[in-house]
Biopython code that builds the backbone (N, CA, C, O; Angstrom):
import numpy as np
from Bio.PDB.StructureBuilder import StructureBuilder

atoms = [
    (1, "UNK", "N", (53.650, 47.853, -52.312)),
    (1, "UNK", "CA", (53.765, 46.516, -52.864)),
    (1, "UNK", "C", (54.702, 46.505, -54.071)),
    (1, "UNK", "O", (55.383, 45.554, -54.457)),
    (2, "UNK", "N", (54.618, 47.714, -54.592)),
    (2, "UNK", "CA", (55.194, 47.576, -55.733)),
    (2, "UNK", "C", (57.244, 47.917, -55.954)),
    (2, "UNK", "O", (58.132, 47.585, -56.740)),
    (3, "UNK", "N", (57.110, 48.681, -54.810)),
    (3, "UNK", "CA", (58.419, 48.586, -54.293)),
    (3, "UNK", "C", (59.145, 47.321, -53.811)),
    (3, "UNK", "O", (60.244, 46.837, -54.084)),
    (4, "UNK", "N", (57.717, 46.805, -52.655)),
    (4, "UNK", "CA", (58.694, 45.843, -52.517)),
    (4, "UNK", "C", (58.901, 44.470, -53.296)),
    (4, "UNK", "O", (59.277, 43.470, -52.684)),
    (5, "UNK", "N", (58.690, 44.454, -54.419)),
    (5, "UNK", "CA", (58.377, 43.297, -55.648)),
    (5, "UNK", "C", (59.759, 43.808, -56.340)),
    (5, "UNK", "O", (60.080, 43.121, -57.310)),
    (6, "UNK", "N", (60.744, 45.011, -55.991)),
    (6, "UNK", "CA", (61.542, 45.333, -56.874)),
    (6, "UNK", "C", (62.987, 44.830, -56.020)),
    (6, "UNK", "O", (64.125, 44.555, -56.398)),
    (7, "UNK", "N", (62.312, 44.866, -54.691)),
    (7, "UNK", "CA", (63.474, 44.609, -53.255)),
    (7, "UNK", "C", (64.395, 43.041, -53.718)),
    (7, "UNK", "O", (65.600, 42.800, -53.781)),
    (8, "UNK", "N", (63.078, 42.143, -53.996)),
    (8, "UNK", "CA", (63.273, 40.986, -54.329)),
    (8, "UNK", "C", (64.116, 40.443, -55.937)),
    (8, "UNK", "O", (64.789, 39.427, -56.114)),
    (9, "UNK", "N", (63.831, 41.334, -56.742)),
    (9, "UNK", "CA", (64.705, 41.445, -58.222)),
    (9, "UNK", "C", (65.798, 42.299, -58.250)),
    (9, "UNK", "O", (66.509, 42.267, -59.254)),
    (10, "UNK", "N", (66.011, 42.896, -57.537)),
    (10, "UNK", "CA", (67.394, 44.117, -57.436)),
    (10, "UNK", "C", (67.279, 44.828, -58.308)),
    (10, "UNK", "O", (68.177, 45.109, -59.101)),
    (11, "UNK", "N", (65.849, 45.364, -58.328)),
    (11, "UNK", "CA", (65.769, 46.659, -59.577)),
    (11, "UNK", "C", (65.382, 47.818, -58.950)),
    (11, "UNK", "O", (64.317, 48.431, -59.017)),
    (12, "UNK", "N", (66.688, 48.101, -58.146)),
    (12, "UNK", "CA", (67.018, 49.181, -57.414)),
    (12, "UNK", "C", (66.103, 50.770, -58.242)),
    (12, "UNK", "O", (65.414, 51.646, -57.721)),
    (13, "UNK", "N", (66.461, 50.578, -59.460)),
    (13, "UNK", "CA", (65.957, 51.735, -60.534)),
    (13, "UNK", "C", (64.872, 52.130, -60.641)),
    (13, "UNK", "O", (64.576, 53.324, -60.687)),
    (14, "UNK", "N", (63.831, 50.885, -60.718)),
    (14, "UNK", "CA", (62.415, 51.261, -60.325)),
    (14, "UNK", "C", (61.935, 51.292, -58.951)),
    (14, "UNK", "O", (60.970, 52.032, -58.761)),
    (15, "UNK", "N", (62.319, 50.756, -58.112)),
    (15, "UNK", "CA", (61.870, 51.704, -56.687)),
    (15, "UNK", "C", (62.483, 52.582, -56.911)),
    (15, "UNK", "O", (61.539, 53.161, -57.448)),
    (16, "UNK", "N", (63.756, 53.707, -57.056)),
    (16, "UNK", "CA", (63.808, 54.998, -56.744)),
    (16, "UNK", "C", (62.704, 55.374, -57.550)),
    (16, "UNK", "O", (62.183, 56.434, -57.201)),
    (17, "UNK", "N", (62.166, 54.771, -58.591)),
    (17, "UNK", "CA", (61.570, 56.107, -59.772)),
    (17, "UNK", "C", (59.836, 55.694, -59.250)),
    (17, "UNK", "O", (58.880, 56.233, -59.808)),
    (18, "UNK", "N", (59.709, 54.952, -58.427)),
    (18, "UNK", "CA", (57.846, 54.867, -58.024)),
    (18, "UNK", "C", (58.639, 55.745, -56.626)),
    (18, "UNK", "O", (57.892, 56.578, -56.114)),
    (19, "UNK", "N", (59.905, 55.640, -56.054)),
    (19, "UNK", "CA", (60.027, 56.849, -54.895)),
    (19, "UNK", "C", (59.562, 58.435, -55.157)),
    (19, "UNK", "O", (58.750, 59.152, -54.571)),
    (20, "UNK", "N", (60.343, 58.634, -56.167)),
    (20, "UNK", "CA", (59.963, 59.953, -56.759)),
    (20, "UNK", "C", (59.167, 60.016, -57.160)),
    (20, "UNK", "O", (58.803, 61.171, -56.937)),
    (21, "UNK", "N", (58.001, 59.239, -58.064)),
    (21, "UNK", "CA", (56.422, 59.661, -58.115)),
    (21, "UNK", "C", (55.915, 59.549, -57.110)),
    (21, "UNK", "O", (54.732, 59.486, -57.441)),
    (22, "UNK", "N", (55.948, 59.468, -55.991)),
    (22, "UNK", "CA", (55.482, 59.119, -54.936)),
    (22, "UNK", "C", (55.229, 60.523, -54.356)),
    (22, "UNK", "O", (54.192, 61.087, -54.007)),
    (23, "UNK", "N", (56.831, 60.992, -54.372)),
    (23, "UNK", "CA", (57.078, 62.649, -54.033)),
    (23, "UNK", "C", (56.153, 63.546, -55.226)),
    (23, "UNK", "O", (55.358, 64.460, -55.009)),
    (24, "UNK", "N", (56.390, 63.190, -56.004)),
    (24, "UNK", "CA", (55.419, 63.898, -57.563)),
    (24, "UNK", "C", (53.964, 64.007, -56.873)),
    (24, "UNK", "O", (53.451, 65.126, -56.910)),
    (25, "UNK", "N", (53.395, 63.189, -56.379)),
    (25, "UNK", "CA", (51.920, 62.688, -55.973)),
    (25, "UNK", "C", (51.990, 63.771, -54.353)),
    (25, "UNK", "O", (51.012, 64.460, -54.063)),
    (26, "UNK", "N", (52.764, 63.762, -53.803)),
    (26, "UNK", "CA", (52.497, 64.485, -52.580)),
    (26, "UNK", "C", (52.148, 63.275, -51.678)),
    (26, "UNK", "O", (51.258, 63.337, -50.829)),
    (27, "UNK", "N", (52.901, 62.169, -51.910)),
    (27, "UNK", "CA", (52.235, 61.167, -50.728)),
    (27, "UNK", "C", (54.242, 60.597, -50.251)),
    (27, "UNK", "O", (55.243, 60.227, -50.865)),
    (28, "UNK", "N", (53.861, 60.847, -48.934)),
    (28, "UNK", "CA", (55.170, 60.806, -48.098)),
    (28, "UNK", "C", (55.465, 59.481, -47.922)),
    (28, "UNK", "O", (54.560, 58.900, -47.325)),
    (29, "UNK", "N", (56.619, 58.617, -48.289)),
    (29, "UNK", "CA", (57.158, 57.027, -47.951)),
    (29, "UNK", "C", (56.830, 57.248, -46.155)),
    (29, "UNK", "O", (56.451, 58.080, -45.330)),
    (30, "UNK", "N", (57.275, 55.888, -46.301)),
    (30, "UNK", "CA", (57.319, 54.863, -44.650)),
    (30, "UNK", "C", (58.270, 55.097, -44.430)),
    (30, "UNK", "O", (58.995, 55.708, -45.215)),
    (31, "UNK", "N", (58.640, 54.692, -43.248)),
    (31, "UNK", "CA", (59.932, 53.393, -43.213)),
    (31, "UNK", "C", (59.457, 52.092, -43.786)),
    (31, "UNK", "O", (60.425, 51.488, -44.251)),
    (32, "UNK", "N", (58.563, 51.565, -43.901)),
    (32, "UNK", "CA", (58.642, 50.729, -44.287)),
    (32, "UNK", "C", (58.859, 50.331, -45.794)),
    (32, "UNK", "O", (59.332, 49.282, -46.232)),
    (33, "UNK", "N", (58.339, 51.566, -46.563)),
    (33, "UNK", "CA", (58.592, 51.956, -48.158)),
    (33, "UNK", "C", (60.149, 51.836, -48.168)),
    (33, "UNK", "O", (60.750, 50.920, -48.729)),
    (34, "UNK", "N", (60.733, 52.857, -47.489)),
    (34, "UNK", "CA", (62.280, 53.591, -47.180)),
    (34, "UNK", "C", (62.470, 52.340, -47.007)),
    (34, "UNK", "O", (62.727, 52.244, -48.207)),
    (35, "UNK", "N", (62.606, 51.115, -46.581)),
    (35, "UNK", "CA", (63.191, 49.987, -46.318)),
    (35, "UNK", "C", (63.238, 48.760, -47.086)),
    (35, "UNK", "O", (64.171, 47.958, -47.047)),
    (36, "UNK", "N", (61.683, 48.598, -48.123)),
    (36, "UNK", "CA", (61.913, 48.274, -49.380)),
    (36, "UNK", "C", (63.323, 48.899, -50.284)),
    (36, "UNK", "O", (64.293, 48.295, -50.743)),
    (37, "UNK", "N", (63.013, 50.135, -50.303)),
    (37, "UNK", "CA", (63.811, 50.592, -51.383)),
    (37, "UNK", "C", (65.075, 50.336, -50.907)),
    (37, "UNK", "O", (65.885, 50.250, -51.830)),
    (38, "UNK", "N", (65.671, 50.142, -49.530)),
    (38, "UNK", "CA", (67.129, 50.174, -49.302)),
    (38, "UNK", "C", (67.192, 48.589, -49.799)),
    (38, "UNK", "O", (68.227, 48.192, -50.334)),
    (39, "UNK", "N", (66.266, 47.851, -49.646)),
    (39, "UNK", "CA", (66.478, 46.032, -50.149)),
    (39, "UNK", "C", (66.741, 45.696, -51.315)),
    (39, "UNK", "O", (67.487, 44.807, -51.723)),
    (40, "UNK", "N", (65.866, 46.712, -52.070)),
    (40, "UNK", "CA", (66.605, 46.342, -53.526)),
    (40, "UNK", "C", (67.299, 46.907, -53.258)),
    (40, "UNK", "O", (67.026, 46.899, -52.058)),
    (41, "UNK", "N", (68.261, 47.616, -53.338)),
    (41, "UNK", "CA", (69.931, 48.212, -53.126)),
    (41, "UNK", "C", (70.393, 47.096, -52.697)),
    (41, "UNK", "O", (71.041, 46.598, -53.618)),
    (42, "UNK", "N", (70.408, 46.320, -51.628)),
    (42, "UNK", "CA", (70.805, 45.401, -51.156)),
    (42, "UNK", "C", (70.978, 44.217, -52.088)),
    (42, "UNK", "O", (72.076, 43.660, -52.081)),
    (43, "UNK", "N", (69.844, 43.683, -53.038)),
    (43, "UNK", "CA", (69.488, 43.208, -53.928)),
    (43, "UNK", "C", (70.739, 43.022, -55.070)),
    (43, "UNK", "O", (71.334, 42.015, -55.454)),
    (44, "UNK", "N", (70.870, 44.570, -55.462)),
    (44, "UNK", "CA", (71.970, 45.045, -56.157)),
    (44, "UNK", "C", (73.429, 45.305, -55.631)),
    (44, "UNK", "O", (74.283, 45.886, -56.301)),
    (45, "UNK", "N", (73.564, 44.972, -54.768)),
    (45, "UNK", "CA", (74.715, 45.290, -54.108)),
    (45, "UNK", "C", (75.118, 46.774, -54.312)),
    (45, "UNK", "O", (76.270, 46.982, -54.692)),
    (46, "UNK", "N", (74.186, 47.961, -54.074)),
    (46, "UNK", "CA", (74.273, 48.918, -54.180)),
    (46, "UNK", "C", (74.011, 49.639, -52.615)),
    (46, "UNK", "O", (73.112, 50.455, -52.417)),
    (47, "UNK", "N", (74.929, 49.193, -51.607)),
    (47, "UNK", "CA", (75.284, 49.648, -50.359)),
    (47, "UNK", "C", (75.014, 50.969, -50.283)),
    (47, "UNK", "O", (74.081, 51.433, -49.627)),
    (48, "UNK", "N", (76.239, 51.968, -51.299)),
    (48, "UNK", "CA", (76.121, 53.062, -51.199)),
    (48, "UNK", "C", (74.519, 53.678, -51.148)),
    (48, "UNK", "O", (74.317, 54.581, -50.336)),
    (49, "UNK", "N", (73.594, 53.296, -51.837)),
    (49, "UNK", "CA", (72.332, 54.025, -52.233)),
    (49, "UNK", "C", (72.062, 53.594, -51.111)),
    (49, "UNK", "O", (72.359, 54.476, -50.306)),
    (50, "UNK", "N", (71.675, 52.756, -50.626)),
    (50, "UNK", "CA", (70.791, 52.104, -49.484)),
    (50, "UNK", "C", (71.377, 53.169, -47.971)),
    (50, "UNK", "O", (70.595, 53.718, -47.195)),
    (51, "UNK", "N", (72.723, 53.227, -47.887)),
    (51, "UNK", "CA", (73.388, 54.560, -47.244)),
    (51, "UNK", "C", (72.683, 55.716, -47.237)),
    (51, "UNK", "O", (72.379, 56.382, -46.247)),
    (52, "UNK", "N", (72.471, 55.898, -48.203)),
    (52, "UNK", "CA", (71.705, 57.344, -48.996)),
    (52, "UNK", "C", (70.724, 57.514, -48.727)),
    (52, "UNK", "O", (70.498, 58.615, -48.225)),
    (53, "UNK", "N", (69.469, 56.470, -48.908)),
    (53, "UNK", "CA", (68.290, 56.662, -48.325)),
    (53, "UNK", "C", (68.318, 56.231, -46.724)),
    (53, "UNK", "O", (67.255, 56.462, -46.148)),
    (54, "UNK", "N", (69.311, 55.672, -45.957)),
    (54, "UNK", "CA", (68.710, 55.630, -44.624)),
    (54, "UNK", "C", (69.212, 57.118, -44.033)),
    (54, "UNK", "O", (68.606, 57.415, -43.003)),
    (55, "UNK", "N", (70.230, 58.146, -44.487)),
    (55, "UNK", "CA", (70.518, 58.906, -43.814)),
    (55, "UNK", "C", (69.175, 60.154, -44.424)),
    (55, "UNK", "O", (68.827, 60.993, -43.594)),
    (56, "UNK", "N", (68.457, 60.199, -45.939)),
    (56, "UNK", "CA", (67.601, 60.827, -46.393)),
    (56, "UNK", "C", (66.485, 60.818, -45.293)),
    (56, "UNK", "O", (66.002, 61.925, -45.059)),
    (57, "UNK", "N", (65.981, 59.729, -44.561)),
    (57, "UNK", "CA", (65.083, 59.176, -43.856)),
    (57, "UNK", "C", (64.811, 60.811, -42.823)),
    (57, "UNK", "O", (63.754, 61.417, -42.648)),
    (58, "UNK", "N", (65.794, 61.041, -42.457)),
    (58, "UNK", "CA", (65.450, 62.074, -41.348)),
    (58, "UNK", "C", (65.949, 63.676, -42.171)),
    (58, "UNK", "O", (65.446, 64.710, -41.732)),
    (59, "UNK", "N", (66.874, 63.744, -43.271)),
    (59, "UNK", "CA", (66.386, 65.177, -43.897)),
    (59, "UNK", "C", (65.899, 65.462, -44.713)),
    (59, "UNK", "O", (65.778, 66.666, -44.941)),
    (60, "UNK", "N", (65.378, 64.521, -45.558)),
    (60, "UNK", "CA", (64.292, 64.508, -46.559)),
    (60, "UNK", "C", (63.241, 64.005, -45.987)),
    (60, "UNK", "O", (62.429, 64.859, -46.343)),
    (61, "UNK", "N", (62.568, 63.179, -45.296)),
    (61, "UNK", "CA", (61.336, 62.617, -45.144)),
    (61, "UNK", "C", (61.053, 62.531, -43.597)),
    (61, "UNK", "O", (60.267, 61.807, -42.986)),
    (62, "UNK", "N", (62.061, 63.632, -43.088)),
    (62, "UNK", "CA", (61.707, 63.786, -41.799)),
    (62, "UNK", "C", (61.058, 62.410, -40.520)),
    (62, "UNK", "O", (60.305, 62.468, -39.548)),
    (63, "UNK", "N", (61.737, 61.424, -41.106)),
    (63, "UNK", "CA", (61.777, 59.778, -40.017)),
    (63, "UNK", "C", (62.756, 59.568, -39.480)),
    (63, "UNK", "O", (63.914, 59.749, -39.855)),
    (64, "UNK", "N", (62.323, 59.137, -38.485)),
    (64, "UNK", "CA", (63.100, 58.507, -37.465)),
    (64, "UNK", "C", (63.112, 57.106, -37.740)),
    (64, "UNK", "O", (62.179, 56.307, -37.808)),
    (65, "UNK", "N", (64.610, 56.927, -37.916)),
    (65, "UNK", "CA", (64.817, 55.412, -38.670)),
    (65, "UNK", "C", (64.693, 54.521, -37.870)),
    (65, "UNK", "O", (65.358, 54.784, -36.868)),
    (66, "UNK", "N", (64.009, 53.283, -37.768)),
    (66, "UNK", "CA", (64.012, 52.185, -37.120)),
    (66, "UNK", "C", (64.949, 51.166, -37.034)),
    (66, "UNK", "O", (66.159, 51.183, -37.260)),
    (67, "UNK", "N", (64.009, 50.036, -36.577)),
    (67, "UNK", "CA", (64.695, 48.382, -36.681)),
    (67, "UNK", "C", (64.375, 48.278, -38.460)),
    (67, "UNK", "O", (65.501, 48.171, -38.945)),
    (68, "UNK", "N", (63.702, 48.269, -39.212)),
    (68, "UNK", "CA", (63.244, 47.998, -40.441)),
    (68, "UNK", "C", (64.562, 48.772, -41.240)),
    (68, "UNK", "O", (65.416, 48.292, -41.985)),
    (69, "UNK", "N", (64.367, 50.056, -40.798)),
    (69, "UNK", "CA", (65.405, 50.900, -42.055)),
    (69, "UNK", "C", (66.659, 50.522, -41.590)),
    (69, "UNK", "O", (67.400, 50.218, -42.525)),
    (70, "UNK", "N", (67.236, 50.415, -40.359)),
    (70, "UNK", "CA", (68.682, 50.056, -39.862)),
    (70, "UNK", "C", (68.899, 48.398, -40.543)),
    (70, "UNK", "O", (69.896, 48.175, -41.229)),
    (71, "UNK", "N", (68.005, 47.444, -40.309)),
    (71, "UNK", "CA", (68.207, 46.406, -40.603)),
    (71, "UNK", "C", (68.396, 46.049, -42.306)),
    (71, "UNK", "O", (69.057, 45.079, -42.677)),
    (72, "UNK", "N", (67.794, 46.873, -43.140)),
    (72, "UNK", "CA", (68.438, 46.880, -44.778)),
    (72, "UNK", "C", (69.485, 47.687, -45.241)),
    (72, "UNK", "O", (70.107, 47.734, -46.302)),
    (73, "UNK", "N", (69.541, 48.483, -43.902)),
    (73, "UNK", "CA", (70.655, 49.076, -44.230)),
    (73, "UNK", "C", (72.065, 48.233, -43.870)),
    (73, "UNK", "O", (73.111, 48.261, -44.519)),
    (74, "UNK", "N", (71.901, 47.796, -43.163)),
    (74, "UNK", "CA", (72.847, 46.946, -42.564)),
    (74, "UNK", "C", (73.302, 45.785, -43.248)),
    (74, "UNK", "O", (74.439, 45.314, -43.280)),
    (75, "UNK", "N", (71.712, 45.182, -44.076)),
    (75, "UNK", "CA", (71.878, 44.067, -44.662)),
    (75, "UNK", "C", (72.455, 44.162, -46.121)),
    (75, "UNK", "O", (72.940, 43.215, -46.740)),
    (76, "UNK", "N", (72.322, 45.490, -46.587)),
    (76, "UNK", "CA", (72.984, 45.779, -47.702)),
    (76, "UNK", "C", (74.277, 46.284, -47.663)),
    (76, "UNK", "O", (74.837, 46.433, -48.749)),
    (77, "UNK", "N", (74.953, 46.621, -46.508)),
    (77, "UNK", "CA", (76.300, 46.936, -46.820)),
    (77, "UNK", "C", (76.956, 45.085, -45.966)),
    (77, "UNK", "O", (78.049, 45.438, -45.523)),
    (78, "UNK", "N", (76.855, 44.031, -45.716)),
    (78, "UNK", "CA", (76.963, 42.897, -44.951)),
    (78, "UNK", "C", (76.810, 42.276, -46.540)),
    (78, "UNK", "O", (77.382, 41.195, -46.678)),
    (79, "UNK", "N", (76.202, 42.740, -47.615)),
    (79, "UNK", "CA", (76.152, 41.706, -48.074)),
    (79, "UNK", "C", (77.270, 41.679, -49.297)),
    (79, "UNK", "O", (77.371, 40.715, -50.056)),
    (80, "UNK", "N", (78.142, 42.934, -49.392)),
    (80, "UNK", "CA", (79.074, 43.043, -49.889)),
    (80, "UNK", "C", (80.639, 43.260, -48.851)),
    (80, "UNK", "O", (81.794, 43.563, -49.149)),
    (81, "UNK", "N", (80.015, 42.960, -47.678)),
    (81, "UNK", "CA", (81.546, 43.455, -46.788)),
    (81, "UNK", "C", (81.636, 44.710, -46.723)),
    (81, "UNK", "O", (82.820, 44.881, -46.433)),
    (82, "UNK", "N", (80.976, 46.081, -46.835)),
    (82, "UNK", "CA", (81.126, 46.980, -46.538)),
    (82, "UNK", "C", (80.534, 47.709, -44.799)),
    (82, "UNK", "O", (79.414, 48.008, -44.385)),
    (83, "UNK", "N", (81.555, 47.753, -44.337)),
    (83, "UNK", "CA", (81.600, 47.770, -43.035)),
    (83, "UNK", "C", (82.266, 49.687, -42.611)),
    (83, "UNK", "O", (81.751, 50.561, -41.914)),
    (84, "UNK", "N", (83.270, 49.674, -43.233)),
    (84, "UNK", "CA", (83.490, 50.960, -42.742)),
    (84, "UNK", "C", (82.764, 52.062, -43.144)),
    (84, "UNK", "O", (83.324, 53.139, -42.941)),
    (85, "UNK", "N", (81.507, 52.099, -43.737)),
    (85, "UNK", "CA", (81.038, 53.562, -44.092)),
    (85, "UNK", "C", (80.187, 53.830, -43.313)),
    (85, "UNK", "O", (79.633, 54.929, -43.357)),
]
sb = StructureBuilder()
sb.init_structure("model")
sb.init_model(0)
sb.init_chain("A")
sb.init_seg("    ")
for serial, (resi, resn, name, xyz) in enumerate(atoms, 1):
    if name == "N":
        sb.init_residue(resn, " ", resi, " ")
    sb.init_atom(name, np.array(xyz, "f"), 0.0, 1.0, " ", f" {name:<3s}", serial, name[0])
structure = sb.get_structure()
């Protein structure tokens, strides 16, 4: 919840940093977490990060990315015109 309350303000900064306590705690994200956090990126027009965590999805957190993680990912590089990465 608290991630995704950050999706909606583009405070990209505090979802990564409740991401990493998260990892601190030993409790593994979603996709659906992973997809908050790419929204605020999106939020922020921070494409690149949102990049970052959908490709993390499968060598850091060992997921298989969905419709959820493809779709913020998508929606965050669409929302600056970034198309070729």
């Amino acid at each position: 919840a608290a991630i995704r309350a950050c999706s909606t303000g583009g405070r990209w900064e505090v979802a990564f940093a409740i991401l990493e306590r998260m990892g601190d705690l030993g409790v593994s994200p979603s996709e659906v977490t992973l997809g908050a956090v790419m929204r605020s990126c999106e939020s922020a027009q921070r494409w690149d990060l949102a990049l970052h965590v959908l490709r993390a999805m499968r060598s850091d957190f060992r997921l298989d990315p969905g419709p959820v993680a493809f779709g913020a990912a998508l929606g965050a590089c669409a929302r600056v015109g970034q198309w070729t990465s």
